[in-house]
C-alpha angles and dihedrals in degrees: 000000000000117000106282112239116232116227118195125220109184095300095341110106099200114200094038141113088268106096100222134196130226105191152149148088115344097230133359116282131160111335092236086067093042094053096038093057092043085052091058090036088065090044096053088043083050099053105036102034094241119141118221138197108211102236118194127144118236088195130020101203098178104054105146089232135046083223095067122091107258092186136263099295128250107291099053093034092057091041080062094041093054091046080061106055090038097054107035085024088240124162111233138241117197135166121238110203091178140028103239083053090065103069108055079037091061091051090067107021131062101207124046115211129205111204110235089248091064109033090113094052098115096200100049090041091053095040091055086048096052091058088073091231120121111282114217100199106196124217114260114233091226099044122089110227105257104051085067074090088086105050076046095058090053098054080049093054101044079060107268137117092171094114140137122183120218127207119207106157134271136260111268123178108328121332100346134116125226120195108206115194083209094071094058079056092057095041092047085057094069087067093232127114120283132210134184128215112201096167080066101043093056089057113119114218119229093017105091112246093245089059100089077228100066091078146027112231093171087076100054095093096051100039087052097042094050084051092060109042082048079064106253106172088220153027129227121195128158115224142203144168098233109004102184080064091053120126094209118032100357085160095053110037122098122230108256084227104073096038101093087057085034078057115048094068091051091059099046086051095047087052097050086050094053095056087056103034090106095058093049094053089045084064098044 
């Protein structure tokens, strides 16, 4: 296993033995629901000594209806985003969906994130790499592991190593979601950082995310926990103060109110998996 590279976001050192958290709403949505999450986000940062990355979409590209909210647009969610981190001093997580989209993002947000559907998309991933910003490539549900070495190559050759991989489970049969442990091995092989998001993985494909249905929030413990213990470097989990009320992954997101408990085990096993990780690489 080749020496993993550390990429910094703000204070966070990605990539180190310090477990961190991307998390927040899924998309924009009010700002009262925006700054109340961030608010609990720095108290649990606070009390169990986690850094975060405050993650909400400006723009969800990919809803299965043209009935579903898809978020405020660019201009007013980065308005919000930048009243964050000025606010609770976060660094910020985005999706880009276009090109021309990376450039006035990366004004305002310090990780650029490109959604699983379009990490192949050769334009959107070099335009993000040529900002300059951190580039959090996610996992597309249709491409084995180890072939992320070529999106990452990409980022590498328009002249950027600032690069975290995301898992977030893999097509299996017809609209479910597999999470492999293997694929944290492969990813891990690129040398870069690598997160997992288990609010994500538990999605269920063809049910709408407001249909209790559409998720499975009784995996989430052991799917993160497994993650973990597989030595994943971050957590994502999106966040929100009443997800059943949610207007993007209300199956999936968990209720700001029970991360900071979701969270202490995490950290103990992330810890025990620290003090062996050199084992572990010896045998792979």
């Amino acid at each position: 296993m080749q020496q993993k590279k550390i990429v910094r976001v703000g204070d966070i050192e990605c990539g180190s033995d310090e477990l961190f958290l991307i998390s927040g709403p899924c998309v924009i949505e009010d700002e009262k629901i925006m700054m109340t999450v961030a608010e609990r986000l720095k108290e649990i940062s606070e009390r169990l000594g986690i850094k975060i990355i405050y993650k909400s979409s400006f723009m969800k590209d990919n809803r299965s209806s043209l009935d579903y909210y898809m978020g405020p647009g660019l201009e007013a969610g980065i308005k919000i985003l930048a009243k964050v981190k000025e606010q609770f001093g976060f660094t910020l997580l985005t999706d880009v969906h276009y090109p021309e989209q990376c450039a006035p993002v990366a004004e305002v947000v310090d990780v650029l994130q490109i959604p699983a559907y379009l990490c192949m998309q050769t334009t959107l991933v070099v335009a993000a790499a040529k900002t300059g910003r951190v580039v959090n490539l996610k996992h597309g549900q249709f491409l084995a592991p180890e072939n992320m070495k070529h999106p990452v190559k990409k980022i590498e050759d328009s002249g950027n190593e600032q690069i975290i991989l995301t898992e977030r489970g893999y097509t299996f049969g017809y609209n479910d979601l597999i999470v492999d442990p293997r694929s944290f091995y492969h990813m891990n092989k690129t040398g870069y950082p690598v997160v997992f998001d288990v609010t994500h993985a538990i999605r269920k494909y063809g049910i709408p995310s407001k249909d209790s249905k559409g998720g499975a929030r009784e995996y989430l413990p052991v799917l993160a926990r497994a993650g973990v213990a597989a030595g994943v470097d971050g957590l994502f989990v999106e966040a929100h103060t009443c997800p059943s009320e949610a207007l993007c992954d209300a199956a999936s997101q968990l209720d700001i109110n029970y991360l900071e408990e979701f969270l202490k085990p995490l950290i103990e096993l992330h810890n025990v998996e620290v003090k062996y990780r050199a084992t572990a690489q010896e045998l792979g």
